[in-house]
Backbone as numpy.savetxt, mean C-alpha at the origin, in Angstrom:
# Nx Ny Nz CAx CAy CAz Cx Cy Cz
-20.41 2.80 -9.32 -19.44 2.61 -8.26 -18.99 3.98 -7.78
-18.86 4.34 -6.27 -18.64 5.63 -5.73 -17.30 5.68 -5.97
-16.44 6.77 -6.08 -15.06 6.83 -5.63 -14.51 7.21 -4.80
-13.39 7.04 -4.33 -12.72 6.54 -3.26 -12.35 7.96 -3.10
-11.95 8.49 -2.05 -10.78 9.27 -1.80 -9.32 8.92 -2.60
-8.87 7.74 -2.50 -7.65 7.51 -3.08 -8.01 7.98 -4.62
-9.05 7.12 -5.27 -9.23 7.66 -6.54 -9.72 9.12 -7.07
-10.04 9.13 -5.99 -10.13 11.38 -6.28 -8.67 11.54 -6.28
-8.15 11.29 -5.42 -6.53 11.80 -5.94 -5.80 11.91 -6.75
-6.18 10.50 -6.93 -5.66 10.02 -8.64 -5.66 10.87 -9.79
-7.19 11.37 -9.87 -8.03 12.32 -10.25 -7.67 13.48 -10.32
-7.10 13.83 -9.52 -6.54 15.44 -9.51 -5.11 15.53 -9.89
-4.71 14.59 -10.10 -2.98 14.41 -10.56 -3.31 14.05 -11.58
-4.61 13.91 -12.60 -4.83 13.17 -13.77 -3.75 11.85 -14.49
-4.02 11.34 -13.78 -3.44 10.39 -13.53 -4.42 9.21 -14.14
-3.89 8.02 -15.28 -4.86 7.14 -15.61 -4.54 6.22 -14.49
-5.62 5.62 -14.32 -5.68 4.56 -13.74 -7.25 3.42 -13.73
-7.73 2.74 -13.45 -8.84 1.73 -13.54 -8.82 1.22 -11.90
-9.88 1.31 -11.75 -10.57 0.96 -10.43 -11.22 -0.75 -10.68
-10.55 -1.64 -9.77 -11.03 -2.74 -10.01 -12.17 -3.58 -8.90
-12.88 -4.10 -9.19 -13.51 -4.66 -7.82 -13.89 -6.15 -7.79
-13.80 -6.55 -6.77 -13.92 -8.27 -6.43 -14.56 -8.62 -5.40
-14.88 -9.77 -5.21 -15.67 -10.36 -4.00 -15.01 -10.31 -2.75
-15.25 -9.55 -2.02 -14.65 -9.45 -0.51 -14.87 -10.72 0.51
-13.56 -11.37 1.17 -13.76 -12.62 2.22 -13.51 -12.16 3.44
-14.22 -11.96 4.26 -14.16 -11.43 5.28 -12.95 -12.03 6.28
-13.15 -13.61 5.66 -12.79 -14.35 6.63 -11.05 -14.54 6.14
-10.54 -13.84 5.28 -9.33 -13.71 4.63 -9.25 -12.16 3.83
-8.68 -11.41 4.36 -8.52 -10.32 3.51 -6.80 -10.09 3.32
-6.44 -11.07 2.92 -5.00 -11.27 2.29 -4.98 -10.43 0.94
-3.43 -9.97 1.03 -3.15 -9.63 -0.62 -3.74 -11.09 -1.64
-2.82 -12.10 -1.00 -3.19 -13.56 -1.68 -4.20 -13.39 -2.10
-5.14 -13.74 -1.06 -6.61 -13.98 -1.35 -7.27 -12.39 -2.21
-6.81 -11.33 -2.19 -7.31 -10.52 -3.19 -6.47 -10.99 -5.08
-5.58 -11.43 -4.59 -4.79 -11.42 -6.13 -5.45 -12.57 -6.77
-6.20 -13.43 -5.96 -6.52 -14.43 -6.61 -7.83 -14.16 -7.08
-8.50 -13.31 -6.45 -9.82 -12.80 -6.74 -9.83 -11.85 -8.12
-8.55 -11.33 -8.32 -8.34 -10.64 -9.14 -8.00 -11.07 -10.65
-7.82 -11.90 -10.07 -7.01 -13.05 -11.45 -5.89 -12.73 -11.71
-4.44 -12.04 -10.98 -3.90 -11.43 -10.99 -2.81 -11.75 -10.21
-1.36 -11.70 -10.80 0.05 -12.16 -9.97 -0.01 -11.47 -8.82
0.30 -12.40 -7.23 0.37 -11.56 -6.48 1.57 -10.86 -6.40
2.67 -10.82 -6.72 3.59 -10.05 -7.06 3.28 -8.67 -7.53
1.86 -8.41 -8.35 1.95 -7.12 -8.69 0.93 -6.85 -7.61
0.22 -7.06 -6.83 -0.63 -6.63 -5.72 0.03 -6.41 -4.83
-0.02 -4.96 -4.32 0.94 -4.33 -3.44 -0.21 -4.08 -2.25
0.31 -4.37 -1.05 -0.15 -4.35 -0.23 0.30 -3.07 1.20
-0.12 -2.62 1.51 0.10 -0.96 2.42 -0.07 -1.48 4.21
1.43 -1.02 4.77 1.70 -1.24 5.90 2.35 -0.38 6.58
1.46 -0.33 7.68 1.81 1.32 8.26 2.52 0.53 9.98
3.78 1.28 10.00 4.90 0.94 10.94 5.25 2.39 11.71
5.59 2.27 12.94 6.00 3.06 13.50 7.67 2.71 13.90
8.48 3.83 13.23 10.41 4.11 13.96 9.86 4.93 15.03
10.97 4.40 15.59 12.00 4.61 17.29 12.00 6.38 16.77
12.32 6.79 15.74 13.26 8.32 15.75 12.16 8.62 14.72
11.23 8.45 13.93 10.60 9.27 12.94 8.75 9.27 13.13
8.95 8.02 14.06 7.22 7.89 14.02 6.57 6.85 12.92
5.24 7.75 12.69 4.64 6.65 11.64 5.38 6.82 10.38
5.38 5.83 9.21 5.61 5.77 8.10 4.67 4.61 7.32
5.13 4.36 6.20 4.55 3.34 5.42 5.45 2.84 4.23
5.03 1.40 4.49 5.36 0.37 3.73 4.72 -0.41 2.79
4.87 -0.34 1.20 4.15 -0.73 -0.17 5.30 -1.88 -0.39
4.45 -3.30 -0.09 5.40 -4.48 -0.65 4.41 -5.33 -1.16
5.24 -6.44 -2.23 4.21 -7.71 -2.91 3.44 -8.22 -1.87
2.10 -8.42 -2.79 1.54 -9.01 -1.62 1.44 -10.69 -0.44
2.50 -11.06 -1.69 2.94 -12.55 -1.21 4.37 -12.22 -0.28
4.70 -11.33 0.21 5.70 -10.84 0.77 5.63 -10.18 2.28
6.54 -10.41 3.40 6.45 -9.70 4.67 7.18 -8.87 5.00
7.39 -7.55 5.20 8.50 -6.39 5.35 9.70 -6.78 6.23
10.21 -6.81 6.14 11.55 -7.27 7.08 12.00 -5.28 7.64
11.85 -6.01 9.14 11.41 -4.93 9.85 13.11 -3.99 9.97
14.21 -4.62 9.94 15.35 -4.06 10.23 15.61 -3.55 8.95
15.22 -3.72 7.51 15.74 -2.95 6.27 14.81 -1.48 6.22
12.94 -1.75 6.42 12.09 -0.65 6.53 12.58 -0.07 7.62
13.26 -0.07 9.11 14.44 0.44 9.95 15.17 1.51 9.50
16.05 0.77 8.83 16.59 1.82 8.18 16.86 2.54 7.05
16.07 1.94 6.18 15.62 3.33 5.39 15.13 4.41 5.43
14.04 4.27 6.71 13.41 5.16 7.22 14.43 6.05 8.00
15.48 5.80 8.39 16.11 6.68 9.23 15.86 6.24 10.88
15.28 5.06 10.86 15.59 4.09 12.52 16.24 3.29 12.75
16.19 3.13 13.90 17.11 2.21 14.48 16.36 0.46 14.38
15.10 1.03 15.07 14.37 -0.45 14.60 12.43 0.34 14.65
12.01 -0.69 13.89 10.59 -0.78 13.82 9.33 -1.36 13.74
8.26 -1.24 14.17 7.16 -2.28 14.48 6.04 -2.17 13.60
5.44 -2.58 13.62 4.08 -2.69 12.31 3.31 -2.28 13.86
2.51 -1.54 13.43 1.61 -0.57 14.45 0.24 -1.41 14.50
-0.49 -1.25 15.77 -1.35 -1.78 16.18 -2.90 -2.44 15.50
-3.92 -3.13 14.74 -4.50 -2.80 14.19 -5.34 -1.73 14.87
-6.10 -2.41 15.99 -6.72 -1.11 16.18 -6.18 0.58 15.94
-5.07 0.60 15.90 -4.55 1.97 15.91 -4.69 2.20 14.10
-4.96 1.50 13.05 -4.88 1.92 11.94 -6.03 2.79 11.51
-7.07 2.97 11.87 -8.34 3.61 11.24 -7.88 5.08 11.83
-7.65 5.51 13.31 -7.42 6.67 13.44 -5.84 7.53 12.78
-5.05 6.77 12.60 -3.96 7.09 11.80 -3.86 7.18 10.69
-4.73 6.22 10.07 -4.72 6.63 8.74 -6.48 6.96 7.85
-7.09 6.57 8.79 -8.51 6.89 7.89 -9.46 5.23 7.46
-7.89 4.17 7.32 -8.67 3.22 6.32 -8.29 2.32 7.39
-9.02 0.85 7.10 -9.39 0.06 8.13 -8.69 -0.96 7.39
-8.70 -1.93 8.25 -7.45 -3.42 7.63 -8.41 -4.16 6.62
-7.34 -3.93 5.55 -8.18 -4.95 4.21 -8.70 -3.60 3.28
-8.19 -2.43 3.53 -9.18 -1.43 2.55 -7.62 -0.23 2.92
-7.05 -0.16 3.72 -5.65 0.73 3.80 -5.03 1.12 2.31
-5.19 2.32 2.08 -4.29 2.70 0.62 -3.29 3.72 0.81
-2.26 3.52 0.25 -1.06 4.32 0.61 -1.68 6.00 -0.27
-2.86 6.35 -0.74 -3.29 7.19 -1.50 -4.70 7.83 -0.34
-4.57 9.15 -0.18 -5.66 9.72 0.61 -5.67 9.25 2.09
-4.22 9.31 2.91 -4.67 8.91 3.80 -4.79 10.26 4.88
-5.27 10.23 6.18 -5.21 11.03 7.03 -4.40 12.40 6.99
-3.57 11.87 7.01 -1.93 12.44 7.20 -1.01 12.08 5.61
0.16 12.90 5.61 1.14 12.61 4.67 2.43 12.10 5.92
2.19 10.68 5.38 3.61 10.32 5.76 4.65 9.66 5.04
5.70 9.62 5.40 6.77 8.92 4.78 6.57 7.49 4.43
6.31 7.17 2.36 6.92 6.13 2.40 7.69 5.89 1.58
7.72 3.96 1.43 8.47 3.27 0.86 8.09 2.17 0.44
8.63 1.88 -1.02 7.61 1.03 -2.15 8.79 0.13 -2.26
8.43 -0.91 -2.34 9.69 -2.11 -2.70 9.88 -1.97 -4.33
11.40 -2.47 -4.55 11.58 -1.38 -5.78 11.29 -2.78 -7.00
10.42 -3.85 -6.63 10.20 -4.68 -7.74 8.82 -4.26 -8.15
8.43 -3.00 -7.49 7.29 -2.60 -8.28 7.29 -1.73 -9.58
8.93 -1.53 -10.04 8.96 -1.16 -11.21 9.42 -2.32 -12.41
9.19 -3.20 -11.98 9.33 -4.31 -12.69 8.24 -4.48 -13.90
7.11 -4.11 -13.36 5.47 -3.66 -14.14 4.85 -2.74 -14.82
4.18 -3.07 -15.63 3.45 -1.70 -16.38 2.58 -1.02 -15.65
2.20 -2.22 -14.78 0.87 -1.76 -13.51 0.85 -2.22 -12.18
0.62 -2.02 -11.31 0.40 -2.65 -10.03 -0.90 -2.49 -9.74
-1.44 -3.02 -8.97 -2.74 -2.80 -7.69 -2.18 -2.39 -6.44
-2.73 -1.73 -5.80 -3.17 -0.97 -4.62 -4.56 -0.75 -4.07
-4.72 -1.15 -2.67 -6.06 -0.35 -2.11 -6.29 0.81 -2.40
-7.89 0.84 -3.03 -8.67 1.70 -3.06 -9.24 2.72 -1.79
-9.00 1.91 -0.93 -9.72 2.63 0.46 -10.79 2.19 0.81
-11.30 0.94 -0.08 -12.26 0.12 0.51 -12.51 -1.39 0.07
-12.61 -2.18 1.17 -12.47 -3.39 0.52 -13.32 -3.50 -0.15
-13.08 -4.65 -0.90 -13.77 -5.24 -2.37 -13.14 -3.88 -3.74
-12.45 -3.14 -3.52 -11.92 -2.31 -4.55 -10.32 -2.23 -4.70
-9.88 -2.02 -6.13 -8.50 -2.03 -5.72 -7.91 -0.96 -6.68
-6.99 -0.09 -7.27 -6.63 0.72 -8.05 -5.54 -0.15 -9.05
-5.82 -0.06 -10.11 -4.54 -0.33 -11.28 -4.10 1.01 -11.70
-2.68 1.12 -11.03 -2.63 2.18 -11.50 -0.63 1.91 -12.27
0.07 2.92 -12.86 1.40 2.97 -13.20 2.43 2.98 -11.66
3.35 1.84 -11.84 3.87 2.45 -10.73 4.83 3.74 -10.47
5.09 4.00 -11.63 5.50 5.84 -11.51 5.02 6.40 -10.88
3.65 6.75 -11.24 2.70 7.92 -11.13 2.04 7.81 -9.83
2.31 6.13 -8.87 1.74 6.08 -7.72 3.07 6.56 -7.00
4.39 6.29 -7.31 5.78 6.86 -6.67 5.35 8.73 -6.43
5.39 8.91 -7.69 5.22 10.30 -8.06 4.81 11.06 -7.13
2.83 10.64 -7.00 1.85 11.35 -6.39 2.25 11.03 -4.37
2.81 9.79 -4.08 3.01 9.62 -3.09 4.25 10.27 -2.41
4.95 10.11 -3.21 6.77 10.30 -2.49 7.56 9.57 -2.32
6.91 8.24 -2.41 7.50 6.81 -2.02 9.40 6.76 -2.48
9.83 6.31 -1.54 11.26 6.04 -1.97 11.39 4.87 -2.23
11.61 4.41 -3.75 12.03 3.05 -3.85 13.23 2.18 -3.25
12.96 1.20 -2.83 14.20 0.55 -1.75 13.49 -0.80 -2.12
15.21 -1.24 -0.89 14.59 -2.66 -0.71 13.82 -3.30 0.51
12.51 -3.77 0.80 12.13 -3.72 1.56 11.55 -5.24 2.43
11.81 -6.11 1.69 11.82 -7.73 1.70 12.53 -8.43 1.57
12.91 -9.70 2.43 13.87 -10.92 1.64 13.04 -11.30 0.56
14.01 -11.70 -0.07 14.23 -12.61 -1.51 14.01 -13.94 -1.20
């Protein structure tokens, strides 16, 4: 199996982690439908969503994957007023990775994010690898750490 950009990163922060891989559905590339592929709570499958604020631009958003960002809390944490989940087409040139393979690890650019804070609830989470059918188990420390991520709240309950 090749590695990812995200997992070179990993790599250089020596950082443990396990690279997982599953059957890709083209016709569903849900967190769901990956957590189930995974055998795996979707609660700990974190899923990467890149939003553009009114006052800061792009940023990013790490929430469960059975979960939808509630756009007025990622608002203002970020330091906006309000914010939109950005175009798909616009995701490959902004960030490198394409919908269903997006990892908050190796992207284009360093931008600002934010991890919903029930991802320290776990010993491990998943995250995109940077390509579908792959996913990273990694600590959620050490993905806070290497990223910057500010833990918040970023979903209804």
């Amino acid at each position: 199996m090749k590695k990812t950009n995200a997992a070179r990163m990993l790599d250089s922060h020596k950082v443990n982690y396990s690279i997982v891989e599953y059957n890709v559905d083209e016709a569903d590339l849900s967190a769901v439908h990956v957590a189930a592929a995974l055998g795996q709570n979707v609660e700990q499958v974190f899923k990467t969503l890149v939003l553009r604020g009114n006052a800061s631009g792009i940023f990013v958003c790490i929430v469960p994957g059975d979960a939808e960002v509630n756009l007025k809390k990622a608002a203002k944490v970020s330091g906006n007023k309000n914010a939109e989940m950005v175009q798909m087409k616009e995701l490959l040139g902004l960030t490198g990775y394409i919908r269903g393979a997006c990892s908050p690890l190796g992207m284009k650019k360093v931008y600002p994010m934010y991890i919903h804070e029930t991802c320290t609830n776990f010993d491990f989470i998943f995250v995109s690898a940077g390509k579908r059918g792959m996913q990273l188990q990694v600590h959620p420390t050490d993905l806070i750490s290497i990223t910057g991520a500010v833990v918040c709240d970023l979903i209804d309950l």
